[in-house]
N, C-alpha and C positions, 0 to 999 in steps of 0.2 A: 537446441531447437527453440525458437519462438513460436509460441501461441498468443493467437487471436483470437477471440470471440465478440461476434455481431450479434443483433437478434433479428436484424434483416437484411437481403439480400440490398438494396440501395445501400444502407450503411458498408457494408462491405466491398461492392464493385469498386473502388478506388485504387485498394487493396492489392482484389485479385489483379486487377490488369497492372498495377504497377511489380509486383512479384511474380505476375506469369503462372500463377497458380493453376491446375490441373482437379476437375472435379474426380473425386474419390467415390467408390464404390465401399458402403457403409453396412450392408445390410439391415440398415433402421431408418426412421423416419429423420434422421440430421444428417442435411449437408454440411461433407466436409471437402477443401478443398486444400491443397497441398502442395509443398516442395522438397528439396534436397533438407530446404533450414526454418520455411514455414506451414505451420500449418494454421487452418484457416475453419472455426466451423460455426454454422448459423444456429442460434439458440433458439428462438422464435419469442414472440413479447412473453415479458413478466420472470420475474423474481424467481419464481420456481420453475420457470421451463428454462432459467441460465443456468441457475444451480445443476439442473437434472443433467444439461446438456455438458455444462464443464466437469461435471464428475466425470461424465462419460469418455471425456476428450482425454483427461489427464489419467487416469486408472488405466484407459486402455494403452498409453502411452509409458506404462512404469516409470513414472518420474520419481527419483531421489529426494526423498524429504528432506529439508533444510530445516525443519522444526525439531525440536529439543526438549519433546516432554515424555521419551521412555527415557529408563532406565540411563545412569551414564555410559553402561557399555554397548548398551543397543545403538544410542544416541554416539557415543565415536565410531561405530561402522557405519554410520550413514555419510554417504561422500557428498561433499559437496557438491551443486552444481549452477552449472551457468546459464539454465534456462529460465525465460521470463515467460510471463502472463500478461496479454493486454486485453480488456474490455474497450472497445471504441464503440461511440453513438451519437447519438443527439439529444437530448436535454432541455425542459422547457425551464424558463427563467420567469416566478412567480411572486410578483412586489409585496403580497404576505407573509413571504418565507422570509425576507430580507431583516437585516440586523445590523446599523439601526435605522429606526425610521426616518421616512426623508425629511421631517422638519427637523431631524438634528444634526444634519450636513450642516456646515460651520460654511459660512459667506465665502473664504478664499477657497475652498472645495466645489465651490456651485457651478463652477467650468468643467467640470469631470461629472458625465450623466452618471447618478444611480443605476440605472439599467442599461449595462452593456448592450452591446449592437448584435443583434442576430449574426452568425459566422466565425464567433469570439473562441478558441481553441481552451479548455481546462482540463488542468490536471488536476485529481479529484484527490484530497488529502483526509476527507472526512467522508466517511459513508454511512447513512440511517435509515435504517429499519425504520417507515411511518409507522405501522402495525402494532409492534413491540416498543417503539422507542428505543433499543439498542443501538449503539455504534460502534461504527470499525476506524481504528486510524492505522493505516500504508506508513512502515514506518518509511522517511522520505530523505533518503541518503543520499542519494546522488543529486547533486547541483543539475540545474536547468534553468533557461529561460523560459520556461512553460509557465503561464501564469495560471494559478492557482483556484479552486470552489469547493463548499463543502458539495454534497449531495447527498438527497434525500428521496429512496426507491419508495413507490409506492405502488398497491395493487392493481390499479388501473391509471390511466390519463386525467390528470388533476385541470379542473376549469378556474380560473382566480378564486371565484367563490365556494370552493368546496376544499379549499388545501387547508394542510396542517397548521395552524400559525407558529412562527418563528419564538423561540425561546424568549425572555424578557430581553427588552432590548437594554443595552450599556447605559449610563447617565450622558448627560451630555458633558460634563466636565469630565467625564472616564474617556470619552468620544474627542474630544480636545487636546487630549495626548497624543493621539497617532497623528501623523501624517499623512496616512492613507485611508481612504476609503477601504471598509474590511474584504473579504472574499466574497462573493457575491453565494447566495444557495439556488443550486439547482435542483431540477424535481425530474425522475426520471422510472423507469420500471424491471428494469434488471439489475441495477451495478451490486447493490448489497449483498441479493444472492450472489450473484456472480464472485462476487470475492468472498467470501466466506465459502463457499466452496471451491475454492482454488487456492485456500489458505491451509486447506488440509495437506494439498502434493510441494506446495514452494512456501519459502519464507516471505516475510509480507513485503520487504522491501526487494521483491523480485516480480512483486503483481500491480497493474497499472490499471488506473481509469481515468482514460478521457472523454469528455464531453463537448462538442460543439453546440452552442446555444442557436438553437432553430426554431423558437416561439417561445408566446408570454402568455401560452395556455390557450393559443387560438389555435389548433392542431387542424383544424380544418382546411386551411390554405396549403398543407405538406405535400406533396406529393410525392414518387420514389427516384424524380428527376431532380427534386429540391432538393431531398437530403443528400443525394451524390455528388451532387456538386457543394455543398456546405461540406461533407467531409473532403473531395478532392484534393484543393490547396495543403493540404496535412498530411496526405498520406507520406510523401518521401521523405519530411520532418521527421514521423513518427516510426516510422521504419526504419531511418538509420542511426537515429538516438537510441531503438532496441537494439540496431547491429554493437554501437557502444559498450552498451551496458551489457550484453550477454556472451563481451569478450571475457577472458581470462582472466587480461592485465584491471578491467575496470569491476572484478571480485570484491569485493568489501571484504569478506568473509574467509580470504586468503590467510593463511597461517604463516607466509613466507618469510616476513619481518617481524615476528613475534620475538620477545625475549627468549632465546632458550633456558633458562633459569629458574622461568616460572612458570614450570609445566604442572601445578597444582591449581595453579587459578584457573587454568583451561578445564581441568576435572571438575572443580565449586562451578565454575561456565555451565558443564553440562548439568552437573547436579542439581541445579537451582534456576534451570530452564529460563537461561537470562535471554533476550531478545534478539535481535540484529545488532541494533540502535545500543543494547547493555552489552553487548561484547565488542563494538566498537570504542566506547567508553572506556572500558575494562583493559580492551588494548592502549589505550592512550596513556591511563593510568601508569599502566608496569613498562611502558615506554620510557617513562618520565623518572620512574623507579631506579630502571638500569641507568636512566643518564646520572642520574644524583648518587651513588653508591649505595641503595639499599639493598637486602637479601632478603629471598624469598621468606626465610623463618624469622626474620626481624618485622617483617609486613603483617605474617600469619599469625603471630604471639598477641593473644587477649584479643584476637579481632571476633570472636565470636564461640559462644558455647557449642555452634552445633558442629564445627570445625576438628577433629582429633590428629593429631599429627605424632606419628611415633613411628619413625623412621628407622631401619630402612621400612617398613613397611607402608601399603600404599596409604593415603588421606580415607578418615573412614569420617563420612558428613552424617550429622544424625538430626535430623527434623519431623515434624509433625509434616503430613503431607499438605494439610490443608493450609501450612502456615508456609510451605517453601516459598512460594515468592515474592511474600512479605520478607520473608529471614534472609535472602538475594540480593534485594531493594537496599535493606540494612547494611548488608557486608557493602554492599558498593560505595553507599553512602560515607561510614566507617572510613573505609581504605581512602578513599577522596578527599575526608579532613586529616585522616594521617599524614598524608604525603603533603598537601598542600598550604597547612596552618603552620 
């Protein structure tokens, strides 16, 4: 199943009529709208009514956690799955949030505007709490041509003059390295909650946020004809890059070409609540392990105190909880200059 979450009805009509969607009978105050393989449900503005709304979406839906912080046995009967999470909306683009500022665009860059063109499609890699100052980073595994923005939720509609300012900006000789102009930051009033409450039912690199830039804080010109047609051109993009990734074959998280040898590291995996992103690693690692002739107990020997290994019996890991995945971080790190120095 794919899930979407809008927070309003323009943002979403693109959607439904390209999916054929069927409005649901909810017994609550959230429209939800539906198929065989989408569901579809309106959050309404702000950080806490997306939170509220995707809780609701995904609990009612029992989705299979892909997160790995019980237990390691609780955490191998949780089966994997192939379902995603998308946030789709609109985004204002605010020249204070920006980083760095425009007098340190470098001469051969000054043909490339600072401020992208209202209708610009992003996929959101960075997401902030204005409020708290907290962030989320989607870990972002799968390759795309989607060009890339942080974002940044805030409790209401930001006016140029009342936004957050953007962190110190880079030097200009720091600025002189790249190539590119950086990611541009957006300002917007759902995405934060919205993923952090859908980070509870999926792993992170199964939850999406895109943003189409559709003002520069002048929200008064939008209408709900604007934003439909700013999202439009996107919708069959964004709908069948989900078909993609919520096949089988394009799983990250598939076990199917793992070493069978080093079915221990898969246990430390769970025990040490490694990420998407650290068990992709981790796979690549003992890939590389089996091509070169090492053995599972030649890898695990001195790699770490909290490690017990007294065979036949199972691996017994012994950590401080608060220290697990500092002590995870370590082994990874560890295993990576063994094999590789």
């Amino acid at each position: 199943m794919i899930y979407l979450a809008m927070a309003l009805y323009a943002e979403a009509r693109p959607f439904i009529r390209a999916l054929g969607l069927k409005s649901q009978e909810t017994g609550c105050r959230f429209q939800l709208f539906a198929s065989d393989t989408h569901t579809l449900i309106l959050t309404g503005a702000g950080s806490l009514s997306a939170a509220i709304a995707d809780t609701w979406l995904l609990s009612r839906f029992s989705l299979a956690s892909g997160r790995q912080e019980t237990a390691a046995a609780t955490a191998a009967a949780a089966l994997p799955t192939t379902d995603c999470f998308a946030q789709i909306g609109c985004a204002g683009y605010l020249p204070a949030l920006q980083t760095p500022c425009a007098s340190q665009v470098l001469p051969e860059q000054a043909g490339r505007s600072a401020a992208p063109a209202p209708g610009n499609l992003y996929l959101c890699h960075k997401l902030t709490d204005a409020q708290t100052g907290h962030s989320a980073y989607p870990d972002m595994l799968y390759r795309s041509a989607f060009a890339e923005a942080s974002l940044i939720t805030y409790p209401a509609i930001q006016a140029e003059a009342s936004c957050l300012q953007a962190e110190q900006p880079p030097s200009s000789s720091d600025f002189a390295q790249s190539a590119f102009l950086p990611a541009p930051v957006l300002a917007d009033m759902e995405g934060y909650g919205g993923y952090q409450a859908a980070s509870v039912f999926l792993p992170s690199h199964r939850i999406f946020t895109w943003k189409v830039l559709s003002d520069y804080g002048n929200t008064e010109a939008l209408t709900a004809e604007t934003i439909s047609e700013l999202l439009t051109p996107y919708a069959d993009t964004i709908l069948s890059w989900l078909d993609f990734v919520s096949s089988p074959s394009a799983d990250i998280r598939t076990t199917a070409a793992d070493p069978p040898s080093f079915s221990i590291f898969w246990k430390l995996a769970e025990a040490f609540v490694y990420s998407a992103s650290q068990r992709q690693h981790l796979r690549q690692l003992l890939r590389y392990a089996a091509l070169t002739g090492h053995s599972e107990t030649d890898l695990l020997t001195g790699l770490s105190d909290a490690i017990q290994i007294q065979p036949p019996k199972p691996p017994v890991f012994s950590f401080h909880p608060a220290q697990r995945k500092q002590e995870g971080k370590r082994i990874l790190y560890e295993l990576e200059q063994r094999l590789l120095s």
